[in-house]
C-alpha positions in Angstrom: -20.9 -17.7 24.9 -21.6 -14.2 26.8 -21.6 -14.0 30.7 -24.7 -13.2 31.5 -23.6 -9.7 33.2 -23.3 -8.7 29.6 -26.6 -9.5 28.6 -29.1 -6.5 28.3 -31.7 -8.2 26.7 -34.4 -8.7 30.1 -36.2 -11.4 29.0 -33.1 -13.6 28.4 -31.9 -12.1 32.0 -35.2 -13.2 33.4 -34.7 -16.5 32.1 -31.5 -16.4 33.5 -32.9 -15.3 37.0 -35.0 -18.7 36.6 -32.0 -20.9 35.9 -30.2 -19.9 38.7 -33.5 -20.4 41.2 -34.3 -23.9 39.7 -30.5 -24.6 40.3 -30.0 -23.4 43.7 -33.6 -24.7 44.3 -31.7 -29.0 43.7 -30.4 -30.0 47.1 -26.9 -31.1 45.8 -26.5 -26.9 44.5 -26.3 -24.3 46.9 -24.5 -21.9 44.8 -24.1 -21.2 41.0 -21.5 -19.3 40.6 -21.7 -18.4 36.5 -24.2 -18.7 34.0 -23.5 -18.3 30.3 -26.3 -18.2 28.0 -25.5 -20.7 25.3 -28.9 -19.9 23.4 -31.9 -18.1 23.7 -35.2 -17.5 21.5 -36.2 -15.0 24.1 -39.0 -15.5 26.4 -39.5 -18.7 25.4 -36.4 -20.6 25.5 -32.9 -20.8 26.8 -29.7 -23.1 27.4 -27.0 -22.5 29.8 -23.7 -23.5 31.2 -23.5 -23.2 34.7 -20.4 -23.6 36.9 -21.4 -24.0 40.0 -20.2 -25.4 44.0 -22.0 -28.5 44.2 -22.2 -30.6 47.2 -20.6 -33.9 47.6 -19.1 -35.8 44.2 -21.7 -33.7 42.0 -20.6 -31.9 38.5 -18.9 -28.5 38.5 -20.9 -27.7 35.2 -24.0 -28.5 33.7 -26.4 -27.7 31.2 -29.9 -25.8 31.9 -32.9 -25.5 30.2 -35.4 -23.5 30.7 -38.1 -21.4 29.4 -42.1 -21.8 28.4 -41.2 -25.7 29.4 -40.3 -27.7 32.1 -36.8 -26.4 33.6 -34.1 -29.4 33.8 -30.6 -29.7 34.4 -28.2 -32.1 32.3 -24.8 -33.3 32.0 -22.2 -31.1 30.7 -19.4 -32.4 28.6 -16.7 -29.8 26.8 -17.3 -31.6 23.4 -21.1 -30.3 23.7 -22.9 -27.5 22.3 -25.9 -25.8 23.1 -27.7 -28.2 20.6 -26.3 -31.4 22.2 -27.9 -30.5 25.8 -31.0 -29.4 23.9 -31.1 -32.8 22.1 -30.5 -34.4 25.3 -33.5 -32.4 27.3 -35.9 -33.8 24.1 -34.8 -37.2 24.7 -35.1 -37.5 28.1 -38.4 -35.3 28.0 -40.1 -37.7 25.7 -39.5 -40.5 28.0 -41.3 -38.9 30.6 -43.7 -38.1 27.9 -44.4 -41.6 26.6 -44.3 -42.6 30.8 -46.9 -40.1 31.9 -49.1 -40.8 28.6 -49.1 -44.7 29.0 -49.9 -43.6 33.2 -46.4 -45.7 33.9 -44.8 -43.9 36.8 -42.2 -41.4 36.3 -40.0 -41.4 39.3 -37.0 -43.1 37.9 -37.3 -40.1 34.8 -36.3 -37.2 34.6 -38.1 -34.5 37.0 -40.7 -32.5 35.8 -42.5 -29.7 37.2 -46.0 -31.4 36.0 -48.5 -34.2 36.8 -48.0 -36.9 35.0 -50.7 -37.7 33.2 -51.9 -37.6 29.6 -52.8 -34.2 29.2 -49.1 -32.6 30.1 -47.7 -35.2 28.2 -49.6 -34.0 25.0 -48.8 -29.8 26.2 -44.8 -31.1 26.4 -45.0 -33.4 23.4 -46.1 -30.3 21.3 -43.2 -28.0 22.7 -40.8 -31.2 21.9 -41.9 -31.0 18.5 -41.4 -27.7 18.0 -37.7 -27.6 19.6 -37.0 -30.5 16.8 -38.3 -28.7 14.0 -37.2 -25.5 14.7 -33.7 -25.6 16.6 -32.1 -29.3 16.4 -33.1 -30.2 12.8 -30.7 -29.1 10.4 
């Protein structure tokens, strides 16, 4: 996985710029200190590794997503790869999907950047789909 100081490409380093603002943006992050692009359909997608100096007992590394959805950050294991964190980011989107659909609250969910009511839930259920059928199936 490059370092993103190697990439050249400025929509994946705008993404990049993204990942590190919703990052530093979470109160338990005030610093990332490396972000390595993992994947990237440029523009509109793109998974990190981020090291980082959390606060308190928080993880060292974690997964990012971000891109023409709703940025989130996820656990990192070494065992993963860029399609494992993607996988997880689908399952714990459609969660908030099915939450915000039904009009259940979404507190206990995952965070996302959107109300929650039916007719994000349909705009991320779509992008979910996508993501399945064209990165994780295989």
């Amino acid at each position: 996985m490059p370092p993103i100081d190697s990439m050249t490409n400025p929509e994946v380093r705008a993404l990049a710029v993204r990942a590190r603002e919703f990052l530093e943006a979470q109160p338990w992050c005030p610093r990332v200190l490396d972000l390595t692009c993992a994947f990237t359909a440029a523009g509109a997608i793109a998974v990190f590794q981020a090291e980082l100096v959390p606060t308190g007992n928080g993880d060292p590394t974690v997964w990012t997503v971000v891109g023409d959805l709703p940025p989130a950050y996820l656990p990192f294991s070494p065992a993963d790869t860029w399609k494992d964190a993607l996988a997880c980011y689908v399952f714990e989107m459609r969660r908030w999907v099915a939450a915000a659909a039904a009009g259940q609250p979404v507190d206990h969910l995952i965070p996302v950047n959107a109300p929650p009511n039916r007719e994000f839930a349909g705009m991320l259920a779509d992008r979910l789909d996508l993501i399945e059928r064209q990165l994780l199936r295989d």
